[in-house]
TIVEX-413679 format. One record per residue (C-alpha): residue in three letters; residue number from 1; x, y, z. Coordinates in nm, 3 decimals. Example, Ala and Ser with C-alpha at 12.3 -4.5 7.8 and 13.67 -1.06 7.14 Angstrom:
BEGIN
R   residuo   num         X         Y         Z
R       ALA     1     1.230    -0.450     0.780
R       SER     2     1.367    -0.106     0.714
END
This chain:
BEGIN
R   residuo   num         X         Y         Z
R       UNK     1     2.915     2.217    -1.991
R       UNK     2     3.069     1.873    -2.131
R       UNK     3     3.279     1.832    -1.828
R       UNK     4     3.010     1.939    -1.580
R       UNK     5     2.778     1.663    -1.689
R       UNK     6     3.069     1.423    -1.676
R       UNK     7     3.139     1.508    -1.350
R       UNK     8     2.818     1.463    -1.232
R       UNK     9     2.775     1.134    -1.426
R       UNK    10     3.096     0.988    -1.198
R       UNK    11     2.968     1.134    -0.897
R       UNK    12     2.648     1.040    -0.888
R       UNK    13     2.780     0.704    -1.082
R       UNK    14     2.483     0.691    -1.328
R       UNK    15     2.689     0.487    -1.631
R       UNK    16     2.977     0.235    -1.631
R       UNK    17     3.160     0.105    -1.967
R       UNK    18     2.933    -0.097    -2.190
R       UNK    19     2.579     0.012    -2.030
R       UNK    20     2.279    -0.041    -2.296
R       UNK    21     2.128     0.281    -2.248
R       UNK    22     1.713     0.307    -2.349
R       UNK    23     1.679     0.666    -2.412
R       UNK    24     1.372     0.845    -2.365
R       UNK    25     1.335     1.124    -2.630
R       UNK    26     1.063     1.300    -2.744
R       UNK    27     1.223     1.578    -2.937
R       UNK    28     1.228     1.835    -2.706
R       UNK    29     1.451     2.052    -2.606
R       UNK    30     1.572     1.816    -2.248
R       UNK    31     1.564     1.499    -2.400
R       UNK    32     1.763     1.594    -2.729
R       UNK    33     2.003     1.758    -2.520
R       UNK    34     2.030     1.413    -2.319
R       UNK    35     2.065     1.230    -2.682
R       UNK    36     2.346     1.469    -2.733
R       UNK    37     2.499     1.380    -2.379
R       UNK    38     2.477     1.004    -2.408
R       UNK    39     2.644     1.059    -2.817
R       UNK    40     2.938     1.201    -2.658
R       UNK    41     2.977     0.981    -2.442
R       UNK    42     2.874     0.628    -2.653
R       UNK    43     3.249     0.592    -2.783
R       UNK    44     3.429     0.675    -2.425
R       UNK    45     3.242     0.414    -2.271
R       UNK    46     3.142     0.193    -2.490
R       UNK    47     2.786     0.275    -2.469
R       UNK    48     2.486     0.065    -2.680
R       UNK    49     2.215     0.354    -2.727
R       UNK    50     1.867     0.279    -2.810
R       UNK    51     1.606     0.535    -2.863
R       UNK    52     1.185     0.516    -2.738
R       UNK    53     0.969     0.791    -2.864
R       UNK    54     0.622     0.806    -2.702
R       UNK    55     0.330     0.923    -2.921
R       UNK    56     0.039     1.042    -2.691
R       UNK    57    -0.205     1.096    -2.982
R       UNK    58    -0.294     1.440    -2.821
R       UNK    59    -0.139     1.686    -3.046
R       UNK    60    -0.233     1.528    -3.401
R       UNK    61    -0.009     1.693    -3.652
R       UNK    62     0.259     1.849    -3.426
R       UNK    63     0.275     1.530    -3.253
R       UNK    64     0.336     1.358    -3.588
R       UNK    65     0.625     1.613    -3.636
R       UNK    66     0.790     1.533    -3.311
R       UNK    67     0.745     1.193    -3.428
R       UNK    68     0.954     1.231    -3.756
R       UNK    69     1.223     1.440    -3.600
R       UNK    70     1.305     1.201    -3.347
R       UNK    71     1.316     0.929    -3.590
R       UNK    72     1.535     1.137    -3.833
R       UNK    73     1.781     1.253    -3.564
R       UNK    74     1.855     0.905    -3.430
R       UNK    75     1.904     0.796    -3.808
R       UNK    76     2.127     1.064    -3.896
R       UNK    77     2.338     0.929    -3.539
R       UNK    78     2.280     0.578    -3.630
R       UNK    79     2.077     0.502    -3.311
R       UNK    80     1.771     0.219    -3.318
R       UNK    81     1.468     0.438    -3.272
R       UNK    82     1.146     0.229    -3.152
R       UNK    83     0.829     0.432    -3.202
R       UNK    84     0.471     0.357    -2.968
R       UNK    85     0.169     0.534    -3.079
R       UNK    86    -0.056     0.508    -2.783
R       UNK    87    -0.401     0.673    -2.729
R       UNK    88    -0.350     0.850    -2.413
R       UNK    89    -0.684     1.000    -2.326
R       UNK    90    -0.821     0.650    -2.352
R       UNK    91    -0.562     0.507    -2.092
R       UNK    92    -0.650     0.837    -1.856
R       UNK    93    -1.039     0.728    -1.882
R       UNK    94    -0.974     0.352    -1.813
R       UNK    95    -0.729     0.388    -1.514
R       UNK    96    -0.900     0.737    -1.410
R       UNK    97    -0.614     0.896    -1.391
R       UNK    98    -0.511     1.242    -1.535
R       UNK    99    -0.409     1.297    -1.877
R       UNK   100    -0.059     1.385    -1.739
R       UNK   101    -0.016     1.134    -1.501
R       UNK   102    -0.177     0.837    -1.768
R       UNK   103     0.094     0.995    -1.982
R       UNK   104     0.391     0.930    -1.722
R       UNK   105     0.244     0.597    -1.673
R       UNK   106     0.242     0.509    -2.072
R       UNK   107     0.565     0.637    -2.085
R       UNK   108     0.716     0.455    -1.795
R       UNK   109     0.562     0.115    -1.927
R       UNK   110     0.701     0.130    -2.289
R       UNK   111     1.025     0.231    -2.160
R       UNK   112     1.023    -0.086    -1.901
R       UNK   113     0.901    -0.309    -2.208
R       UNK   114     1.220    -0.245    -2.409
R       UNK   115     1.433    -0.233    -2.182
R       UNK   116     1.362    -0.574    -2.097
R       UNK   117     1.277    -0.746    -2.440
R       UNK   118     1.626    -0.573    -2.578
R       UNK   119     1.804    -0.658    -2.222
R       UNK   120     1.901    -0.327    -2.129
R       UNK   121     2.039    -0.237    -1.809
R       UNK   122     1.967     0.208    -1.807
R       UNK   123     1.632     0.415    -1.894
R       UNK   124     1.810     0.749    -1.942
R       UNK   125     1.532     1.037    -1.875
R       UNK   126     1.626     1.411    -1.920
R       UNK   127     1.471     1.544    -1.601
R       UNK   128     1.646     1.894    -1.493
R       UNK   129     1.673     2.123    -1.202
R       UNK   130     1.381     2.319    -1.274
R       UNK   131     1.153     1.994    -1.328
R       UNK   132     1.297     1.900    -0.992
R       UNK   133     1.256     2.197    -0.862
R       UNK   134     0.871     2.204    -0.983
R       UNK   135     0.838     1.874    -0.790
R       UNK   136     0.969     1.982    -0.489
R       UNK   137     0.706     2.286    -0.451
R       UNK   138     0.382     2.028    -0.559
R       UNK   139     0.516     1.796    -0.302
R       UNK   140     0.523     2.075     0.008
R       UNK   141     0.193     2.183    -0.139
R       UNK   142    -0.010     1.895    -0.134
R       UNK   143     0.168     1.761     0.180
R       UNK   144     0.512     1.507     0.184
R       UNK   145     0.761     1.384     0.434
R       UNK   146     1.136     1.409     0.438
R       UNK   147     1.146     1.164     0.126
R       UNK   148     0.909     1.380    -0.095
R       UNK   149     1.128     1.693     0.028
R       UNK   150     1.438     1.508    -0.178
R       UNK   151     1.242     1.582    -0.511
R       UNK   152     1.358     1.365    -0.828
R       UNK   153     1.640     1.079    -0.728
R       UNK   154     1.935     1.083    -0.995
R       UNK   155     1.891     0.721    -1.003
R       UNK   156     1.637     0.515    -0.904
R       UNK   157     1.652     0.120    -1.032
R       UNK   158     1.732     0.123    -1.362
R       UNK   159     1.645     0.489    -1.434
R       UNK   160     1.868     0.731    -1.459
R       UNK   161     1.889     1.124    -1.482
R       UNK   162     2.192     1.287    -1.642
R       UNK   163     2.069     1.618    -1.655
R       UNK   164     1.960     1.694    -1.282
R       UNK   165     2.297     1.917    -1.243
R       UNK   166     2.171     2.159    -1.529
R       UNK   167     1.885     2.408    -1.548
R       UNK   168     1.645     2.495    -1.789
R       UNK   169     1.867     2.791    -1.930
R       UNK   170     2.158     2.561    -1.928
R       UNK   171     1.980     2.297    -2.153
R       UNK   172     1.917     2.542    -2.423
R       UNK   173     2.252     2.690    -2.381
R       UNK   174     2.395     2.376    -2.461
R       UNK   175     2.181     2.315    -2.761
R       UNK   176     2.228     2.648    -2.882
R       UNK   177     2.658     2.604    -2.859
R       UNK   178     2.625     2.279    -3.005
R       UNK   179     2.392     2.440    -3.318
R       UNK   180     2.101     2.166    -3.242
R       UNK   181     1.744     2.224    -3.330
R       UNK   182     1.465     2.069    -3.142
R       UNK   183     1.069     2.072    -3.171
R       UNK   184     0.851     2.292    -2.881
R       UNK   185     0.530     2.146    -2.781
R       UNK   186     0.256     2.386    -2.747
R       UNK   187     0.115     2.194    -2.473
R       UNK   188     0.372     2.373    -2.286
R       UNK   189     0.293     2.674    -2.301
R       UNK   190    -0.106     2.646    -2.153
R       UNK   191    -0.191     2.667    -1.793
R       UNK   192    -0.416     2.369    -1.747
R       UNK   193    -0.190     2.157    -1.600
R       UNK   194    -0.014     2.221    -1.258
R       UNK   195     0.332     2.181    -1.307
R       UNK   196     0.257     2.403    -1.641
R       UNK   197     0.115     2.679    -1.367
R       UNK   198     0.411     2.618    -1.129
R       UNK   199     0.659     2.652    -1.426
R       UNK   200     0.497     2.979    -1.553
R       UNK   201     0.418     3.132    -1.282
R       UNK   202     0.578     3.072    -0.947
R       UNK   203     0.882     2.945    -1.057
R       UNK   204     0.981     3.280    -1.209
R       UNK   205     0.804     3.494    -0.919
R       UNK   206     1.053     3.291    -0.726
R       UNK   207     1.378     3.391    -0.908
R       UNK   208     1.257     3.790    -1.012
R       UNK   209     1.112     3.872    -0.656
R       UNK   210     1.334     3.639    -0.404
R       UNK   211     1.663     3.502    -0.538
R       UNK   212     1.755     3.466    -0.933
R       UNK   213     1.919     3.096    -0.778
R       UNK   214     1.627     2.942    -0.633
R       UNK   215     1.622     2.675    -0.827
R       UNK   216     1.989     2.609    -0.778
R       UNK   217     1.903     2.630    -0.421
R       UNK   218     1.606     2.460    -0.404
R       UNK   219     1.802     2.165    -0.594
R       UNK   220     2.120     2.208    -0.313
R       UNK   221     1.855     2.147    -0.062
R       UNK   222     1.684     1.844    -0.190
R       UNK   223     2.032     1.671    -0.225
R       UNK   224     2.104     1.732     0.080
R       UNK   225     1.745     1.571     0.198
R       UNK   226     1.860     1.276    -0.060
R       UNK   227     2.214     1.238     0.189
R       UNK   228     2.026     1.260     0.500
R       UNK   229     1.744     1.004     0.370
R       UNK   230     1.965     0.747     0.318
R       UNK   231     2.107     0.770     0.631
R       UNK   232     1.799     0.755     0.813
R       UNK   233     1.696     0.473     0.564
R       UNK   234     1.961     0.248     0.688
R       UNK   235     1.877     0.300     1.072
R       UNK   236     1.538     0.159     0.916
R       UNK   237     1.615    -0.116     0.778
R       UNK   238     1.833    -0.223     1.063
R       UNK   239     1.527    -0.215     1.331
R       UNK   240     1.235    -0.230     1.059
R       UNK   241     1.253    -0.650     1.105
R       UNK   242     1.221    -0.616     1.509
R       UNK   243     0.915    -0.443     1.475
R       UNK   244     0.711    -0.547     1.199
R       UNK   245     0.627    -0.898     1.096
R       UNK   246     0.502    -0.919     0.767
R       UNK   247     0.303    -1.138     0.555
R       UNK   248     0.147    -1.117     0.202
R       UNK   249    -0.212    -0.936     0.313
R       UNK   250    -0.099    -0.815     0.638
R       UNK   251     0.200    -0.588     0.844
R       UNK   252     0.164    -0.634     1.237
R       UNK   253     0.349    -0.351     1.418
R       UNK   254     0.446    -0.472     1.765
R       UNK   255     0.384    -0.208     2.022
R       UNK   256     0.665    -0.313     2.261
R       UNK   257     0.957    -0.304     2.012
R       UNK   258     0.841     0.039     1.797
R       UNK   259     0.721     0.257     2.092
R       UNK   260     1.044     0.225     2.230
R       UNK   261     1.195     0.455     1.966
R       UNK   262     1.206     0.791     1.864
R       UNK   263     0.919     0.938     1.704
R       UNK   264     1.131     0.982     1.395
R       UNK   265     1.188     0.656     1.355
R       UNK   266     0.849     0.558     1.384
R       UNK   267     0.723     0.782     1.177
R       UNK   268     0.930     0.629     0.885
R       UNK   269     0.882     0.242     0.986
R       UNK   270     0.458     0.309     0.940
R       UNK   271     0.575     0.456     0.628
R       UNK   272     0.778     0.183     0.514
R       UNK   273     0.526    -0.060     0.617
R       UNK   274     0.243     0.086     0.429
R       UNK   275     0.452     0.116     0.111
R       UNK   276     0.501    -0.259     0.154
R       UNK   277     0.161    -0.333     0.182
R       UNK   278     0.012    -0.115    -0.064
R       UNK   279     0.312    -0.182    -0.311
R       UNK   280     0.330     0.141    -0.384
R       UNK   281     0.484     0.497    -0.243
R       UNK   282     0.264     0.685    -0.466
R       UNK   283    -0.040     0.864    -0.286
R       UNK   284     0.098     0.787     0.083
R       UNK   285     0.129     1.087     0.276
R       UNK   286     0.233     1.191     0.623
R       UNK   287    -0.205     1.152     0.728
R       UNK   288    -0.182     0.790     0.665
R       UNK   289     0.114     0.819     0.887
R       UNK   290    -0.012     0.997     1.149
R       UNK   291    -0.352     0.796     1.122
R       UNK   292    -0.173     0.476     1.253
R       UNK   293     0.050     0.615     1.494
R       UNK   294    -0.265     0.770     1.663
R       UNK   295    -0.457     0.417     1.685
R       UNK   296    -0.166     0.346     1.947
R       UNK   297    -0.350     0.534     2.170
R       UNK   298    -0.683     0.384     2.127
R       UNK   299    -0.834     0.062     2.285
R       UNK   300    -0.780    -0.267     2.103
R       UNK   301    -1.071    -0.336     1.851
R       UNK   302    -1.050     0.054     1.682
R       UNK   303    -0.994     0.079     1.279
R       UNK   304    -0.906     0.325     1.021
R       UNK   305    -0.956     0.316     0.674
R       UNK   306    -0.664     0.423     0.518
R       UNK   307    -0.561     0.433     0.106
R       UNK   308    -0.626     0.140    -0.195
R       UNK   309    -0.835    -0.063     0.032
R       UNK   310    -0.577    -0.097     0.338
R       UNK   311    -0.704    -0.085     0.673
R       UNK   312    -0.528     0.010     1.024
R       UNK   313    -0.690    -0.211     1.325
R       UNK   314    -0.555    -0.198     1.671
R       UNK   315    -0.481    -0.496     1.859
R       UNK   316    -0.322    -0.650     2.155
R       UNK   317     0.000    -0.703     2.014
R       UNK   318    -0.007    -0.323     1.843
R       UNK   319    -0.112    -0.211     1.525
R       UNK   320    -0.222    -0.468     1.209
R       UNK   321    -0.232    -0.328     0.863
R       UNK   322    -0.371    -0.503     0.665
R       UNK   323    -0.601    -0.558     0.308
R       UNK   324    -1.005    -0.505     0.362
R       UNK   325    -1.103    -0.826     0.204
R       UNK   326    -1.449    -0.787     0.018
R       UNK   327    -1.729    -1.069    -0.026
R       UNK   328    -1.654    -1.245     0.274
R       UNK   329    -1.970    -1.327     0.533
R       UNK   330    -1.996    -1.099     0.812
R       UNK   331    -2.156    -1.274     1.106
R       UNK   332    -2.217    -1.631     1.174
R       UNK   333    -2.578    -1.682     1.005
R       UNK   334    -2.874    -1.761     1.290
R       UNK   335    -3.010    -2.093     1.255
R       UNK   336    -3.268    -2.277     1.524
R       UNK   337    -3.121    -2.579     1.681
R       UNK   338    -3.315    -2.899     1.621
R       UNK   339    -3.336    -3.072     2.009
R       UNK   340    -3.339    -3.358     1.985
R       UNK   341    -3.192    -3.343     1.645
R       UNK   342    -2.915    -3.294     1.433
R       UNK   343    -2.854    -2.905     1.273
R       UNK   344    -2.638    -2.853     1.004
R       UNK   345    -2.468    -2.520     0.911
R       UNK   346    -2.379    -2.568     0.560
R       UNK   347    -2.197    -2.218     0.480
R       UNK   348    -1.953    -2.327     0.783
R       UNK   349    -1.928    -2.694     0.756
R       UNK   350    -2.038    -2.774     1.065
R       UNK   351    -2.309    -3.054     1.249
R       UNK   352    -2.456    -2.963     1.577
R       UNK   353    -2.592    -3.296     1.737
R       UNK   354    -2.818    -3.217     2.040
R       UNK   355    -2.975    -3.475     2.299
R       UNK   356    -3.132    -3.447     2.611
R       UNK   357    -3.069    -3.748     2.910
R       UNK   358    -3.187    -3.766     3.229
R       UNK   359    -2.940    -3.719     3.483
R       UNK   360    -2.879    -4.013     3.709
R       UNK   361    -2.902    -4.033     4.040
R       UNK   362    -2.579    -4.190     4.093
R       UNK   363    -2.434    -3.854     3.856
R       UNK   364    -2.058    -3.705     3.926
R       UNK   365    -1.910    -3.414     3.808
R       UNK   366    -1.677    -3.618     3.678
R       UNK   367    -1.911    -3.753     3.391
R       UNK   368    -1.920    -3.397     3.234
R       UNK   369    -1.699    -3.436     2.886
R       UNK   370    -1.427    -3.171     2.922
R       UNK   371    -1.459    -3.139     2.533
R       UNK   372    -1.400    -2.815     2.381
R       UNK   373    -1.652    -2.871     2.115
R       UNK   374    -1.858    -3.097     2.333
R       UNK   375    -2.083    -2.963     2.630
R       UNK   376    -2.352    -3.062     2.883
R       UNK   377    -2.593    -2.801     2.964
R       UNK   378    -2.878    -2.786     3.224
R       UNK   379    -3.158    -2.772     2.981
R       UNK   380    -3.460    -2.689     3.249
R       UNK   381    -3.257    -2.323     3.278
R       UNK   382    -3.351    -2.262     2.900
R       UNK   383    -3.611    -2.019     2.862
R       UNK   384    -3.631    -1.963     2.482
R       UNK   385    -3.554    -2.128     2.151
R       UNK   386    -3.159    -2.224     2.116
R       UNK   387    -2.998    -2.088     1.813
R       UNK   388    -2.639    -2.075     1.674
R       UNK   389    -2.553    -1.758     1.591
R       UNK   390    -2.334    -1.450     1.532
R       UNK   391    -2.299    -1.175     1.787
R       UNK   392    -2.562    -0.895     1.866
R       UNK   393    -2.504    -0.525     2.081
R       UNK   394    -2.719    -0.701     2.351
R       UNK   395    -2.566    -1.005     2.435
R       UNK   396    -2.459    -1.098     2.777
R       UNK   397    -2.272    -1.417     2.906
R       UNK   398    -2.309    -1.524     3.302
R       UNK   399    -1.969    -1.529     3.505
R       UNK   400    -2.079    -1.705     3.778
R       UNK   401    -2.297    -1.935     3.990
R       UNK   402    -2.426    -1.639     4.195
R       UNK   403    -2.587    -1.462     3.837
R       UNK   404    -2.309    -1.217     3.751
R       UNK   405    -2.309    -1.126     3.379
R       UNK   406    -2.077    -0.948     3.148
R       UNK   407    -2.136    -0.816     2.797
R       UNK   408    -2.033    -1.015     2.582
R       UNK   409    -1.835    -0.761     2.403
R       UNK   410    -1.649    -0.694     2.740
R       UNK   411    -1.582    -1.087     2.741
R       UNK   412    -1.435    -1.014     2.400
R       UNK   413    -1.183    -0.740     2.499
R       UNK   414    -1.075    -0.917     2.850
R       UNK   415    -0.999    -1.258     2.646
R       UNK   416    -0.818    -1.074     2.400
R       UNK   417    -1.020    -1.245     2.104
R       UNK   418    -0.906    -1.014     1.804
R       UNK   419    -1.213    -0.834     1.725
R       UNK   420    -1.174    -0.906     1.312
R       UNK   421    -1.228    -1.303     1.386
R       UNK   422    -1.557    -1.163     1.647
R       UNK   423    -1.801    -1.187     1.403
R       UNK   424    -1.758    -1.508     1.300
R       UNK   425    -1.746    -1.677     1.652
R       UNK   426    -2.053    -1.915     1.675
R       UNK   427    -2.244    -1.859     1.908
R       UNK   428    -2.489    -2.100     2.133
R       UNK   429    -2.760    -1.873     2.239
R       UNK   430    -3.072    -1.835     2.416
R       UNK   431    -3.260    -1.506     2.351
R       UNK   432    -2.995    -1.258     2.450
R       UNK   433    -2.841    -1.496     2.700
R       UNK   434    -2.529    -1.682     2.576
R       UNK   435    -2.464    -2.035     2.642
R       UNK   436    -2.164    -2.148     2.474
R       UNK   437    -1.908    -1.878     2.298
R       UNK   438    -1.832    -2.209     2.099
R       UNK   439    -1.440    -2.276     2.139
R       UNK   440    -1.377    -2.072     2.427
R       UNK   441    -1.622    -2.073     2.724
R       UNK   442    -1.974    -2.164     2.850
R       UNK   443    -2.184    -1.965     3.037
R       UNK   444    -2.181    -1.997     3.449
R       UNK   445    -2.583    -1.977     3.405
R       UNK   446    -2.667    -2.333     3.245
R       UNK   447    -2.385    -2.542     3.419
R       UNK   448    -2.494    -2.837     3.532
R       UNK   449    -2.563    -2.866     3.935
R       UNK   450    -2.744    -3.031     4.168
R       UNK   451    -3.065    -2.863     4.065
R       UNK   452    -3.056    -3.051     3.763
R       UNK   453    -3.267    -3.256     3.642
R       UNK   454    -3.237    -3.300     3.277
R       UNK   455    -2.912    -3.273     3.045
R       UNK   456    -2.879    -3.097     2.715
R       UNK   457    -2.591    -3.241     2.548
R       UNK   458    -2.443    -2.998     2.234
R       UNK   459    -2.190    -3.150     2.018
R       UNK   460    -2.024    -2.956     1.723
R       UNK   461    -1.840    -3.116     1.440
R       UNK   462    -1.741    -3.136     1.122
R       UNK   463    -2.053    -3.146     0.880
R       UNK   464    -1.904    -3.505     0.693
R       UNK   465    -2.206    -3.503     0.487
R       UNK   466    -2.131    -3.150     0.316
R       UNK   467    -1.746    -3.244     0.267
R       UNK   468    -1.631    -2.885     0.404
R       UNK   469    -1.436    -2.805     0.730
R       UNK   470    -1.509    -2.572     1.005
END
């Protein structure tokens, strides 16, 4: 058994001379049989060993027991035990999260903690074949892609996972040559929690009613998934760059580049994109994927919702992921314009200045200001009160001299304004008639022509008086 674990300790090159090992053990039966592994091998290669034992504060007494053997075994191998009491059903509440799952998170932390403050380079955890094997069948039942279908990595950072060449049987076999005792938790044993259910129940239907190897061959299978993941995970990262540009909030897939490859491929750069953005693989699954490849066949302008607050918008240049920001104003805020007058828009910054001239009789086309923030407007057209504004559904903007109109939202899409900046365009309005989309065009409607007889001049700046900028 010795020379198995070696071997897969080399292969799988989990520990070189000198490593400072934090060891996870909680005195059962897999993690004293990993204490035992990393004994034997703490002379050959030079290991530093230091021991974390977790107290959950579930189990009161036994829990205490499993305590005091850990601490007693690692004295009687002269191994540094550090001890965390942590109240486990109070982290589950506050991060509403599962008892088992605030658990692995609790556990994960502490380990991270020391191995940091004590400088250690391996967290040694005693996951198995039939713990992998357990993962494996949650994954395909709650839904995964080819990475899920690789189950538990042998190493992954700093962690590492001697024992994923043995099962369960194996483990106690060990124990049992080697004459070592070890504590049982009762929790174990009761079918509340899944994994619990899959280990009593469908893991053994599996091996009495299909094949006494499953889990040997369920663990052959997930390596293999492993070799073939990295493989693809390299093609990845060699076109991942050409397709996505990235930025702290925001990952803009560019249609051109990623619909030119294989559906494989694309599959796995969404993916990779929404683990960058979310920071996180946990909770993706192959929806989220599938929800963002299907906005490439919408219309620029459509959204999805997806996980943690991360949103999927189509847009001209592809598909933007990207961080719903909350608190932020929604539409420009309405406000009359004073005419004559000055009108200040405080939540923006700005100062619209509006005067009215009459135009001369000696007046050229030439005299209109070809100011993008400055515009002359024939103000005998106006029919109701001007107001700055944000967008409505019923707005139209003229087109040309002969009366043509065209939704504004239509003006939206042709321009190729991106529709999350929409909302915040001001806009110059009169009724549902729109004058000025302020930075980008006036309306055909109120140009100034020969008709005209007086001149509404509308000038937008910076509100100096307020300090803030448009």
């Amino acid at each position: 058994m010795d020379k198995k674990i070696w071997n897969y300790i080399e292969q799988q090159k989990l520990l070189e001379y000198g490593d400072k090992v934090i060891a996870g053990i909680s005195g059962g039966a897999d993690s004293v049989c990993l204490f035992f592994v990393l004994l034997s091998l703490r002379e050959k290669l030079g290991l530093d060993i230091l021991a974390v034992h977790v107290n959950h504060g579930l189990r009161g007494a036994t829990a205490k027991r499993d305590e005091e053997f850990t601490k007693k075994l690692c004295e009687q191998h002269a191994v540094p035990c550090l001890v965390y009491s942590e109240n486990i059903e109070a982290v589950a509440k506050e991060r509403k999260k599962s008892i088992e799952e605030a658990g692995r998170i609790v556990r994960r932390e502490c380990f991270e903690r020391v191995r940091k403050e004590y400088q250690g380079n391996k967290i040694a955890l005693a996951h198995h074949q039939n713990d992998n094997a357990e993962t494996l069948i949650m994954n395909l039942a709650r839904g995964t892609g080819l990475r899920g279908m690789g189950g538990i990595r042998p190493k992954n950072g700093h962690v590492i996972r001697p024992l994923l060449c043995l099962n369960r049987r194996e483990i106690e076999a060990y124990l049992q040559e080697k004459g070592v005792s070890f504590c049982e938790d009762e929790t174990n044993q009761e079918d509340i929690y899944l994994r619990n259910r899959i280990r009593h129940h469908i893991i053994p239907a599996l091996e009495e009613q299909v094949n006494s190897q499953a889990v040997r061959h369920m663990n052959d299978l997930m390596q293999q998934v492993q070799e073939v993941w990295e493989y693809m995970d390299d093609v990845v990262q060699g076109v991942f760059k050409e397709c996505v540009d990235e930025s702290t909030n925001q990952c803009q897939i560019k249609e051109q580049q990623f619909c030119s490859l294989k559906i494989v491929l694309q599959k796995m750069i969404v993916y990779k994109a929404l683990a960058n953005i979310t920071g996180s693989e946990r909770d993706l699954s192959m929806l989220h994927v599938e929800s963002v490849l299907d906005l490439f066949q919408k219309q620029s302008g459509k959204s999805k919702s997806l996980l943690k607050g991360i949103r999927a918008v189509r847009n001209y240049e592809g598909v933007l992921l990207e961080r719903e920001e909350k608190g932020l104003v929604e539409e420009f805020p309405l406000q009359t314009l004073q005419i004559p007058g000055i009108t200040r828009v405080e939540t923006r910054g700005l100062e619209i200045s509006c005067k009215i001239f009459e135009k001369n009789v000696d007046f050229s086309m030439e005299d209109i200001p070809q100011k993008a923030y400055t515009k002359w407007i024939d103000y005998d057209i106006i029919k109701n009160t001007l107001t700055i504004r944000g967008r409505k559904s019923q707005d139209v903007i003229g087109i040309s001299r002969a009366g043509g109109t065209q939704k504004l939202k239509s003006y939206f899409v042709n321009e190729k304004i991106p529709a999350k900046i929409r909302a915040n365009i001001p806009l110059i309005a009169d009724g549902s008639q729109i004058v000025w989309v302020v930075g980008y065009r006036m309306s055909s409607k109120y140009q100034i022509s020969d008709k005209t007889k007086r001149i509404l001049q509308i000038e937008i700046t910076e509100d100096k008086e307020n300090g803030r900028n448009n």
